[in-house]
Structures are given as C-alpha cells and as structure tokens.
C-alpha positions as CSV (number, residue, x, y, z in Angstrom):
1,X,-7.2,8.0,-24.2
2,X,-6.4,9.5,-27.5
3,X,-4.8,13.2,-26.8
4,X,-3.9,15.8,-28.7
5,X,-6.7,16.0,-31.2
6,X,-9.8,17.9,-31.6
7,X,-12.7,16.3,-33.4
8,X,-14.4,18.2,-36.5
9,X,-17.7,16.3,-37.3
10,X,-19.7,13.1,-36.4
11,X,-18.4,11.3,-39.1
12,X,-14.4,11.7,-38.1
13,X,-16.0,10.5,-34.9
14,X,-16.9,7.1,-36.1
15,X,-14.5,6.9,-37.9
16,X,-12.2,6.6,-35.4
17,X,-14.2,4.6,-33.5
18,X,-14.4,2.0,-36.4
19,X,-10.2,2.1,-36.1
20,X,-9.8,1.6,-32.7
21,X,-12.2,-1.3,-32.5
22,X,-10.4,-3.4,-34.8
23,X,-7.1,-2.9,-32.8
24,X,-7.5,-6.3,-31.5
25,X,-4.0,-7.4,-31.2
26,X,-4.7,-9.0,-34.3
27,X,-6.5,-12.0,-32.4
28,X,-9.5,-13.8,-33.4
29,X,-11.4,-13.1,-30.3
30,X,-12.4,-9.6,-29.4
31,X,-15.3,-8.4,-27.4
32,X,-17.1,-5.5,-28.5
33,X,-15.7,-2.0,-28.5
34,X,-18.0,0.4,-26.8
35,X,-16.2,3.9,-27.0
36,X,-13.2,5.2,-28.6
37,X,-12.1,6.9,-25.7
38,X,-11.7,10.4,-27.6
39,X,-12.2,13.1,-25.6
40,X,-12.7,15.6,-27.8
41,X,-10.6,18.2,-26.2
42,X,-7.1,19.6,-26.9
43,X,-4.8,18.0,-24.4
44,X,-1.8,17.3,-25.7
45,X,0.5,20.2,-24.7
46,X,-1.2,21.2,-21.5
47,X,-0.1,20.0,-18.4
48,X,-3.0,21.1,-16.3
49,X,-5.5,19.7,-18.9
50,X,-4.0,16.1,-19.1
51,X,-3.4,15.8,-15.1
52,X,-6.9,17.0,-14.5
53,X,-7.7,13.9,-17.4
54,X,-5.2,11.3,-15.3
55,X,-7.6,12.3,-11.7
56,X,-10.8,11.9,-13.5
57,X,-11.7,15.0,-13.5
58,X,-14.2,14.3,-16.5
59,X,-16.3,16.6,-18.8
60,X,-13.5,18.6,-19.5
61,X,-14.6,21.1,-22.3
62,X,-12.3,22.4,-24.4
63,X,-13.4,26.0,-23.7
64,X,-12.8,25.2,-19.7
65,X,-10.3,28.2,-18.5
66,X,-6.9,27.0,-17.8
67,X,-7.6,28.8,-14.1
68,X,-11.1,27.1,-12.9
69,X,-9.9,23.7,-13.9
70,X,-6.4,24.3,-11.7
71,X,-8.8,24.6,-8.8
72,X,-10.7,21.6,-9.4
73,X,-7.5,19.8,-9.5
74,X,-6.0,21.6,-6.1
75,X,-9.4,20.8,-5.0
76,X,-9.3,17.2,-6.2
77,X,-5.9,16.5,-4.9
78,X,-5.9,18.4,-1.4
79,X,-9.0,17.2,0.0
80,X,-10.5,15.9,3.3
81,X,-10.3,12.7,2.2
82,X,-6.3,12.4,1.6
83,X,-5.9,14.6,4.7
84,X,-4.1,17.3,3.1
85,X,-7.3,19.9,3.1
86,X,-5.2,22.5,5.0
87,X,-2.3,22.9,2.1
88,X,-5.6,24.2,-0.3
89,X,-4.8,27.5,0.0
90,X,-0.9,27.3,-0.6
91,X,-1.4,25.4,-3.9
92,X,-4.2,27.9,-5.0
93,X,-2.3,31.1,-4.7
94,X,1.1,30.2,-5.0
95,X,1.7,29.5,-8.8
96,X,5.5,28.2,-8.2
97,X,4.3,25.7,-5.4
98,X,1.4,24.7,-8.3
99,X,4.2,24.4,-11.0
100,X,6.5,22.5,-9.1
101,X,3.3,20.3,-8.0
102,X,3.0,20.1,-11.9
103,X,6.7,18.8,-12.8
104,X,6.5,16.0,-9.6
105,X,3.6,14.9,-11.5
106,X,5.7,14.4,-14.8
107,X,8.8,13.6,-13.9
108,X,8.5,11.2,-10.3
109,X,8.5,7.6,-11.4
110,X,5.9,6.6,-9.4
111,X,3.3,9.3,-10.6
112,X,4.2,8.6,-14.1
113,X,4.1,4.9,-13.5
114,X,0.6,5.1,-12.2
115,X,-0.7,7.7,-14.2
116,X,0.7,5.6,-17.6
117,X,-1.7,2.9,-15.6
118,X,-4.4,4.8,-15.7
119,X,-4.5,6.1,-19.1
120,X,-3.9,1.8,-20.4
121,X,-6.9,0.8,-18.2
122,X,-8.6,3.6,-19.6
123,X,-8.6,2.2,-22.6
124,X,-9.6,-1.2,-21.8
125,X,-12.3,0.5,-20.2
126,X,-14.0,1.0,-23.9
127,X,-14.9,-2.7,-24.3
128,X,-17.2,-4.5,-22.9
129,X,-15.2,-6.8,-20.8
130,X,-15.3,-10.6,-20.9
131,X,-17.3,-12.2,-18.1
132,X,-15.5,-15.7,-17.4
133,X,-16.7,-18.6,-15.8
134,X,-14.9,-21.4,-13.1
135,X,-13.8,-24.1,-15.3
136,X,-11.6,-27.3,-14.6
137,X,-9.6,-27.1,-18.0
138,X,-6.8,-29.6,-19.1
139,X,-4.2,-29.2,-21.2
140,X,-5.1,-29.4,-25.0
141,X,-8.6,-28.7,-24.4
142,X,-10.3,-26.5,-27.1
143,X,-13.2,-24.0,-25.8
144,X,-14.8,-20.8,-26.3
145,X,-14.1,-19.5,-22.8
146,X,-10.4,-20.4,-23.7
147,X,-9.8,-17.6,-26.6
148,X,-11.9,-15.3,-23.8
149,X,-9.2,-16.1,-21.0
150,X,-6.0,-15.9,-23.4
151,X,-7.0,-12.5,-24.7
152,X,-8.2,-10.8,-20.9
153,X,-4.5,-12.4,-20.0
154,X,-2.9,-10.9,-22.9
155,X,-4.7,-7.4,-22.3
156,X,-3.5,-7.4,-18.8
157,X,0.5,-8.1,-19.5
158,X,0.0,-11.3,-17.9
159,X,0.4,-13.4,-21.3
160,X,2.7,-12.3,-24.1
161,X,0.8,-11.6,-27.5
162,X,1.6,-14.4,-30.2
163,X,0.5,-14.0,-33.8
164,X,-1.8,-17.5,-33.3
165,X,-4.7,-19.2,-35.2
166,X,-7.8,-18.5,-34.3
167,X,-8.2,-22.6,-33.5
168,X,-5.1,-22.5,-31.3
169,X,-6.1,-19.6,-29.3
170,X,-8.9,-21.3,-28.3
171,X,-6.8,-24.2,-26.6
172,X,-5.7,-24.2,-23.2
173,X,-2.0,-24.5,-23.2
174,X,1.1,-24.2,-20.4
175,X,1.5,-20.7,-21.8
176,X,-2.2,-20.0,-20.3
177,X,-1.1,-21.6,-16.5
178,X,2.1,-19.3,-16.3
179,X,0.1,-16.3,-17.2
180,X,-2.4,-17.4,-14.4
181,X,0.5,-17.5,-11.8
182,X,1.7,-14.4,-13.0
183,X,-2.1,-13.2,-12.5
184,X,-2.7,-15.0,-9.3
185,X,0.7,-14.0,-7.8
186,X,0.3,-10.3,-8.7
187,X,-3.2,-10.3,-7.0
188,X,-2.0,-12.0,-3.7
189,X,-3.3,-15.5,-4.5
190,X,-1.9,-18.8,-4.6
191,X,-0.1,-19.5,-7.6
192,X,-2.2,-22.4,-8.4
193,X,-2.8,-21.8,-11.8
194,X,-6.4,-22.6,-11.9
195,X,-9.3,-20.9,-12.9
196,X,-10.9,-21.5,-9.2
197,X,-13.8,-18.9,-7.8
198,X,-11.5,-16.1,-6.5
199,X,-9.5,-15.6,-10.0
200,X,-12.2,-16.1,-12.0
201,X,-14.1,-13.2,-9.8
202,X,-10.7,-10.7,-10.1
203,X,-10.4,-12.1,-14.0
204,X,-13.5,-10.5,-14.2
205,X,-13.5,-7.0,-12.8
206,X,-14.3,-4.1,-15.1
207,X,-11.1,-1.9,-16.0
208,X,-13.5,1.3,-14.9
209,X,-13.0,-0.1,-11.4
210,X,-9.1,-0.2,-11.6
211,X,-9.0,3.0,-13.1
212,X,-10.9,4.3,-10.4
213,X,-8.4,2.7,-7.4
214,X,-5.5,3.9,-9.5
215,X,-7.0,7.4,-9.5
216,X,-7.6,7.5,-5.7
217,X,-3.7,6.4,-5.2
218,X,-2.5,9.0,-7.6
219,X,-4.3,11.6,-5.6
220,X,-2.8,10.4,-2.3
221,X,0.4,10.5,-3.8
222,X,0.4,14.0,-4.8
223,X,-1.2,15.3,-2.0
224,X,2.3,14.0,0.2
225,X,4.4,15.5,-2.4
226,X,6.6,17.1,0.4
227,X,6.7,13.7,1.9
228,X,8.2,12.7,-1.3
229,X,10.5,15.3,-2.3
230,X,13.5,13.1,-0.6
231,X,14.0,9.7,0.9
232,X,10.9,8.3,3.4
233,X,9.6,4.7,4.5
234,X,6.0,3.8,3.0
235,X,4.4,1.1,5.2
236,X,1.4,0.0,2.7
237,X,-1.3,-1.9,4.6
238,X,-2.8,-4.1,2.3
239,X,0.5,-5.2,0.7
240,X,1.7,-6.0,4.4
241,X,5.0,-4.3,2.8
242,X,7.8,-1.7,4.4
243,X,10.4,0.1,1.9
244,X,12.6,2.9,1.7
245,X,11.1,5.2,-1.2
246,X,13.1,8.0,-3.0
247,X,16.7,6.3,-2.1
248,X,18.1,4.9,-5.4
249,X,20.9,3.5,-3.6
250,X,18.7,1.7,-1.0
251,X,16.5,-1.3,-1.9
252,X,15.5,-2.0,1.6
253,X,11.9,-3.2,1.7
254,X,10.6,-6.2,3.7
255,X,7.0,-7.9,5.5
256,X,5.2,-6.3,8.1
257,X,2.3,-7.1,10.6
258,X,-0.6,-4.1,10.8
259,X,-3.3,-3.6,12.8
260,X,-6.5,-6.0,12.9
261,X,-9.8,-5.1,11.8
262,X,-10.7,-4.5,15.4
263,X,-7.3,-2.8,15.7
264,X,-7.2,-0.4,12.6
265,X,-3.2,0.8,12.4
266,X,-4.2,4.1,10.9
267,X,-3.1,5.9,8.2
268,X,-0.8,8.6,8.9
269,X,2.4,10.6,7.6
270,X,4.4,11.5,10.4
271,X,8.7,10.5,10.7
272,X,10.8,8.2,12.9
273,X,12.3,10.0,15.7
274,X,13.8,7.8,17.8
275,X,14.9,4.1,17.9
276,X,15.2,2.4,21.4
277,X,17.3,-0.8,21.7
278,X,16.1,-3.0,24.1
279,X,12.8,-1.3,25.2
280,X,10.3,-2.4,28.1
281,X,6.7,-2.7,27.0
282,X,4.2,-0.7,29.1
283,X,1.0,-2.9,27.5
284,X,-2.2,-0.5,27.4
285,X,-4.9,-0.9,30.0
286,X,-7.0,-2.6,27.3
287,X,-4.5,-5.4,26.9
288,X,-4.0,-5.8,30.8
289,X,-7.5,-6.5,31.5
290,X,-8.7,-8.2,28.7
291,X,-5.8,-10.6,28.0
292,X,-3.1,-10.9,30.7
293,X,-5.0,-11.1,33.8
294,X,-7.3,-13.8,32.1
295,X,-3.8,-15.5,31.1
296,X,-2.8,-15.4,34.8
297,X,-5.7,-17.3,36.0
298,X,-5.5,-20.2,33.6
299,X,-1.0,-20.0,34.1
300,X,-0.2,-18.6,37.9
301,X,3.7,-18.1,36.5
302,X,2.7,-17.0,33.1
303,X,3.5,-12.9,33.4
304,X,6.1,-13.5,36.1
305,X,8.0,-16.1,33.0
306,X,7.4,-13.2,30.3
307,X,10.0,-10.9,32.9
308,X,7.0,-8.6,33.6
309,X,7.4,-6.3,36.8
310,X,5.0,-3.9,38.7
311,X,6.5,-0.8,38.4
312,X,5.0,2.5,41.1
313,X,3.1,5.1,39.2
314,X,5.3,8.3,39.1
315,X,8.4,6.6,40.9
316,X,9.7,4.4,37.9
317,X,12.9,3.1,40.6
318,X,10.0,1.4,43.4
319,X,9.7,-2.1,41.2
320,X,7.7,-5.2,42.6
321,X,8.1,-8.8,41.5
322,X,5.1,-10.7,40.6
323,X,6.2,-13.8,42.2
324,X,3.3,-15.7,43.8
325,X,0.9,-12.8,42.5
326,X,-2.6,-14.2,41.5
327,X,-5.1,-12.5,39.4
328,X,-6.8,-10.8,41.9
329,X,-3.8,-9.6,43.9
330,X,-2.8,-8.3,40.5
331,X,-6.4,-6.0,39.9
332,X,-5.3,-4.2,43.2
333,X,-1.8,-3.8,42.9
334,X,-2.7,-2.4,39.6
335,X,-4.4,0.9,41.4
336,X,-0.8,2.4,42.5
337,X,1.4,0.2,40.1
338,X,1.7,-0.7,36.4
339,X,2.8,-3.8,34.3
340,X,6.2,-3.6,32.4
341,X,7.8,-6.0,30.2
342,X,11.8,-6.0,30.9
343,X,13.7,-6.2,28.3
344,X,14.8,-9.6,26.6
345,X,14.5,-11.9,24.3
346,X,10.7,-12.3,25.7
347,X,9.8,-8.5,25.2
348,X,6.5,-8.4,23.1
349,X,8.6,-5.6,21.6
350,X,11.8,-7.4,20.6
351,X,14.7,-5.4,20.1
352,X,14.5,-2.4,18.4
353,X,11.0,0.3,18.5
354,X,10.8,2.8,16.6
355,X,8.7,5.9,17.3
356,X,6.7,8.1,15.1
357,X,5.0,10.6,16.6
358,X,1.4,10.5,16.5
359,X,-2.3,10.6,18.0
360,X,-3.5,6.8,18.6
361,X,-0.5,6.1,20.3
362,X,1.2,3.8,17.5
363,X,4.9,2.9,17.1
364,X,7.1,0.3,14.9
365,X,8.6,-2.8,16.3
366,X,10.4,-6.2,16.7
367,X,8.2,-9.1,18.0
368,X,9.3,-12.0,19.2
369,X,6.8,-14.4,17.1
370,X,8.6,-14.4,13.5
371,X,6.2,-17.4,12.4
372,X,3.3,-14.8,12.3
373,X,5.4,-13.2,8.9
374,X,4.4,-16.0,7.3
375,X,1.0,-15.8,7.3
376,X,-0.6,-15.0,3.9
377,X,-3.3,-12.2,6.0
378,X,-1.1,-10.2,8.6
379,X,-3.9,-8.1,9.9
380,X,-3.5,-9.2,13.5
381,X,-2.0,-6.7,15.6
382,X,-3.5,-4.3,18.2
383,X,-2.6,-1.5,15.9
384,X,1.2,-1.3,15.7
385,X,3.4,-2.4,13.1
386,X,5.4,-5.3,13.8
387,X,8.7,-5.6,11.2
388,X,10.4,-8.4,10.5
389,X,13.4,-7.1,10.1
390,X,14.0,-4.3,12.3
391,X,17.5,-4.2,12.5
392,X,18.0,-3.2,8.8
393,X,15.6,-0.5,9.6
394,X,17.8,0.3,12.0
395,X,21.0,0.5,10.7
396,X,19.6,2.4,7.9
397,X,18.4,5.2,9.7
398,X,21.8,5.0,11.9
399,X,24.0,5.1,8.7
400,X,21.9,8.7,8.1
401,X,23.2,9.9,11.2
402,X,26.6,10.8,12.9
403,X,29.7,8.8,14.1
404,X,28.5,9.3,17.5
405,X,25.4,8.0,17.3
406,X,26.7,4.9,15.2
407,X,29.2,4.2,18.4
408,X,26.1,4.8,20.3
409,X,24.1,2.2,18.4
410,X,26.6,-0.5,17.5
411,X,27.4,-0.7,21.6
412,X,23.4,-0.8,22.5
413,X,23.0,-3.8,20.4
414,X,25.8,-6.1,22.1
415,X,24.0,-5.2,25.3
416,X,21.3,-5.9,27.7
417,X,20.0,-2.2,28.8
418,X,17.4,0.1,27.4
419,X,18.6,3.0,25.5
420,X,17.2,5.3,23.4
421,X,19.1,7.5,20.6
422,X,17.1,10.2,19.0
423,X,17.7,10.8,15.8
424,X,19.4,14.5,14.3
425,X,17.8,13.4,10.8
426,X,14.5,11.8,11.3
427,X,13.1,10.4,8.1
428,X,9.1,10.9,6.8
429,X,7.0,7.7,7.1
430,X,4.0,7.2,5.4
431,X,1.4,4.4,6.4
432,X,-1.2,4.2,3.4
433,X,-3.9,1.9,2.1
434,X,-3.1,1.6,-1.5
435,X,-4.9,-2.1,-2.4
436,X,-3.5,-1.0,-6.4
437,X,-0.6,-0.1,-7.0
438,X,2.7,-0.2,-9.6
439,X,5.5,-2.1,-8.6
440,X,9.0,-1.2,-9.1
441,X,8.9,-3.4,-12.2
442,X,5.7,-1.8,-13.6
443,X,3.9,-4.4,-12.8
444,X,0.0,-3.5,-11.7
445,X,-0.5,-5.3,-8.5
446,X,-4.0,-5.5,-6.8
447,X,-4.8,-6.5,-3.1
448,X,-8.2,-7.1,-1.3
449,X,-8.8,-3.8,0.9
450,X,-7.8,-5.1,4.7
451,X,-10.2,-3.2,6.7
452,X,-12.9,-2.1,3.6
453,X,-11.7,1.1,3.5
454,X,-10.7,3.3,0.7
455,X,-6.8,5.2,0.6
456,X,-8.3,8.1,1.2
457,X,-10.0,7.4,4.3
C-alpha cells in the first residue's frame, strides 16, 4: 500500500494508478492492474493508523479519531476468536500496556516479518491474478501460459527477475523447474517440478486470500505478546514443527506428530512444568476398550509383551501381571484395577514426557515408532504431541535450570526408574494453527489447514 500521502483530486488519483500499473518488473507479460492500492489516508507517521491498516481494519477515514480506531484494534486483536478476550480491558485503559503493545508490533521480527508480508501481498492483490492451467511442458517449449507462470513465480520470490525478451520469457527453461521446487517445497509438496493439479491450484490462489491468513496470524501473534516477551516453544500444527522462539542463541527446532482429525491436539498456550524420565503410560479408557482389549483377542500375549500391568485403583503398590489374562478376564479385572505401561524401551511414551498444564488432558512425548516422523501428513495421534527428539527438548529446559536438577537429570537418563523433576523455570508453550507463515529466512511458507480450522479457532 502506498502510505504517507493524502490524495487531492480524481485526477492525481489516476494518475497514480496509470504509474503503478506499468510497474511490471519491466516484463512483457502483465495482467491487468485493478487498483492502486492508495488509501487515501495519512498513515505514514502513525503507529495506530498503519497497524490498524496491517489487521485489515479497512475504511479507515482520515478524520477517524486516533482513540475509536485504538479500540477497534484492542478489539481486533483481543478477541474470542484468539482466546485472549479477557486481557480487553487491560489494553483499553492502560495506555503504557497499549504502547508497549505498539513497539512489539514494530520492533519483534516476526510481527514485522509478517506484517512486511502483508503489505507485499497487498499489493499483488491490485491485479487481476493469472489463472493457470495443468500443462506437461518440456524444456524449450514456447507458450503463452509460460510468460504467465515465469511472472506469478517472479512475483512470488520464487524466480529471480531477469531483464529478458519478451520471446524468451515465454519459453519454459531450468530456471522455471527450480523456481517450481522452490514453490512446491515452500507449500509442503513434492519437489517435482511440475505443473501437476495441486500446484497449479496453489499457483493460482488470489493474493486477497493470503493476505487474509497472514492477517489472522498477525493477530494471534499479538494477542500472546506476554507469551512472547522472552524465550517459549511454538508447536505449529500444520507445519508438524517444534522450535524454541525468542532464544537467539538456540536454534532448536525439529518434527512433531499432532493430534488426528478425530483427535484434534488443541490449541493452547500454557508452559512445560515438569519432565519425567522414564514414565509409565496410564492409556485413557477410550484407548482400553476400543483398541487394546480388541488387540488381546486377536494376540493372547500382546499387552503382557508391551510390559503392561494391572495396577489397584487407589493403592498404586497392589500390581497384577497379565499373564494368561484373556480379554474377558481383562473387562472385569478392569472394575477395581487399571492398565499401566512400565517403563522401557516399549512405553508408548518413550523416554522423556513432558507436561503442560491443561484442560483435555494433553502432554508432550517420546514414542517409540520413529518411522511415523517420516510421513509427509503427521496428523495421527490421539491428541498428544509426539517429538522426535525429545531429549534436546530436554536438556534444553535442564540447561535453564540448576546444578541440582542437571545431576538430577543426567543420573535419570542412565537409568531404568520413573522420575520426575519439576522445573523452578518453566518455559511458555504455544500450540497454534498458523497454515501461513514467515520463516526464519523470510520466506512465505503456506500449508493445507490439518483439521479445516482457522488460527483463531
């Protein structure tokens, strides 16, 4: 968007319409320009004006009062939807708390790399945007729909601009498969290269709709500003990603399993406060009935090979082997005792959990199965978050705390028995659903939505 200016008259208007259309990158193919994305309001020096601008906060008049448009940001920002509704009020009356909000907004690199996002997609937004078709090109081939990919690439930082012919534009070169990996490969695909269905369909989407998700994760974002104000762990559903935000000195980031659609991990912001080394797995009454009993009548041994014990309800020290225990023995035993895992390399748990405090009941774990972190769709837990590698997790948090608990730690790990060390500094997690989103590189990257949902749900 052009800031900064205020329009005088029609004609200045089309004016600068006429200019900005035939800022074309100095290519020979150009759709047409449909706005000039001038807003017509002074924006420039006001830091409420051009946030309320990056939210989409639109019809913004240049006679709005400074005061009813910091509401409609508060409002915007701490909502029902991100969660945050109750911190309204502290945001509305509390002008340091707003200003502070204000200078996060400027000065974190994320929020500036996603609201510098917006404001480029906002100005793709004023043409009308290529529609492309599937198409089996080779190399050399010359085609209208060519000069239409190169310059969508080229608009999208997937292709570097070159100063070409109109005739070689049009001509589908290596330069034109890289940038299609780069494409594919920043949208989750397989780096294939070719213009198959599912590329062609993202190739395709109108920058109003990536403005729009980029929008919804800048408001999420701001509304966990005290989340934010030190280091925390963001687990990112769609990206199937943990890291360790806010920590220049830690790069720590690595592939996680999330719940599947039937067993949504939710979204939440909470902390880790406690890791357990070798833990025993209690699995919910869900899991019991409707998986391991049907597992013990098609293999007798099955539960009794996976170390699983019956342990008495409210005596945790009266423990009952399940040696030569069918099914149906299993349903009653099941009224006074309850299945647990032992720990061991067999533990549906692994080695390390890690627990966040929270509602449904949902912790952070090892796993066994590290085949399953290669799957390209990691949806597929009951709800918890598997890691793949827990014990950098692990050591991470342990290096934040005390000698003592490092001792504490370092001796758990050589050994066999279940303990837990609660943690003097716990750390904030947040578990989001940003399917857009700016890379550490400032790269836009773009995933399907795992469970159809929007971040703010």
């Amino acid at each position: 968007m052009v800031r900064g200016k205020i329009l005088t008259s029609r004609l200045e208007v089309l004016d600068l319409k006429l200019f900005f259309c035939i800022l074309v990158l100095g290519i020979s193919y150009s759709p047409v320009c449909i706005s000039s994305g001038v807003s017509g309001v002074e924006l420039a020096n006001n830091r409420v004006y051009n946030l309320a601008e990056d939210l989409g906060l639109n019809r913004v008049t240049s006679d709005a009062e400074e005061s009813s448009l910091k509401i409609k940001v508060i409002e915007s920002i701490f909502s029902i939807e991100t969660g945050t509704e109750s911190l309204r009020k502290l945001y509305l009356f509390d002008n340091k708390r707003f200003d502070e909000l204000l200078t996060f907004a400027e000065s974190n690199k994320q929020i500036k790399a996603l609201r510098d996002k917006i404001r480029q997609y906002e100005q793709l937004s004023n043409y009308q945007w290529p529609q492309l078709e599937a198409s089996v090109f080779s190399l050399g081939q010359r085609a209208t729909d060519i000069a239409k990919l190169r310059w969508v690439l080229v608009k999208l930082d997937d292709l570097e601009f070159k100063d070409i012919s109109a005739y070689r534009e049009a001509i589908f070169d290596p330069s034109i498969t890289r940038s299609l990996k780069r494409f594919q490969k920043r949208h989750g695909l397989i780096q294939s290269g070719e213009l198959n269905k599912e590329t062609i369909t993202l190739l395709n989407t109108e920058p109003a709709f990536i403005v729009s998700k980029l929008q919804l994760s800048l408001k999420d974002k701001l509304s966990k500003v005290n989340y934010q104000n030190s280091s925390y762990i963001e687990v990112n559903i769609p990206e199937f990603k943990l890291r360790i935000k806010g920590d220049e000195s830690s790069t720590l980031e690595f592939p996680v399993i999330v719940g599947s659609i039937k067993n949504k991990t939710p979204l939440l912001h909470t902390y880790v406060s406690k890791i357990t080394i070798n833990p025993t797995w209690t699995p919910p009454r869900s899991i019991v009935y409707n998986e391991l009993l049907a597992e013990l009548k098609k293999s007798p041994k099955s539960l009794e090979n996976q170390k699983f014990v019956l342990v008495k309800k409210g005596n945790t020290n009266e423990v009952k082997s399940l040696k030569g225990m069918d099914a149906s023995r299993l349903k009653q035993e099941l009224k006074v005792y309850q299945l647990v895992q032992s720990p061991g390399f067999r533990n549906a748990l692994g080695k390390y959990r890690f627990t966040i405090p929270n509602s449904e009941l949902i912790f952070m774990h090892d796993t066994p199965d590290k085949q399953a972190f290669k799957k390209r769709n990691r949806a597929i837990s009951h709800g918890c978050i598997r890691l793949s590698q827990p014990e950098l997790l692990a050591k991470y948090l342990i290096d934040r705390e005390n000698s003592i608990e490092s001792i504490r730690f370092l001796s758990a790990r050589k050994g066999v028995n279940t303990v837990d060390i609660k943690l003097r500094n716990p750390i904030p997690i947040i578990i989001t659903n940003h399917n857009v989103w700016v890379d550490k590189d400032n790269v836009l990257q773009v995933r399907p939505s795992v469970y159809n949902r929007e971040v703010t749900e």
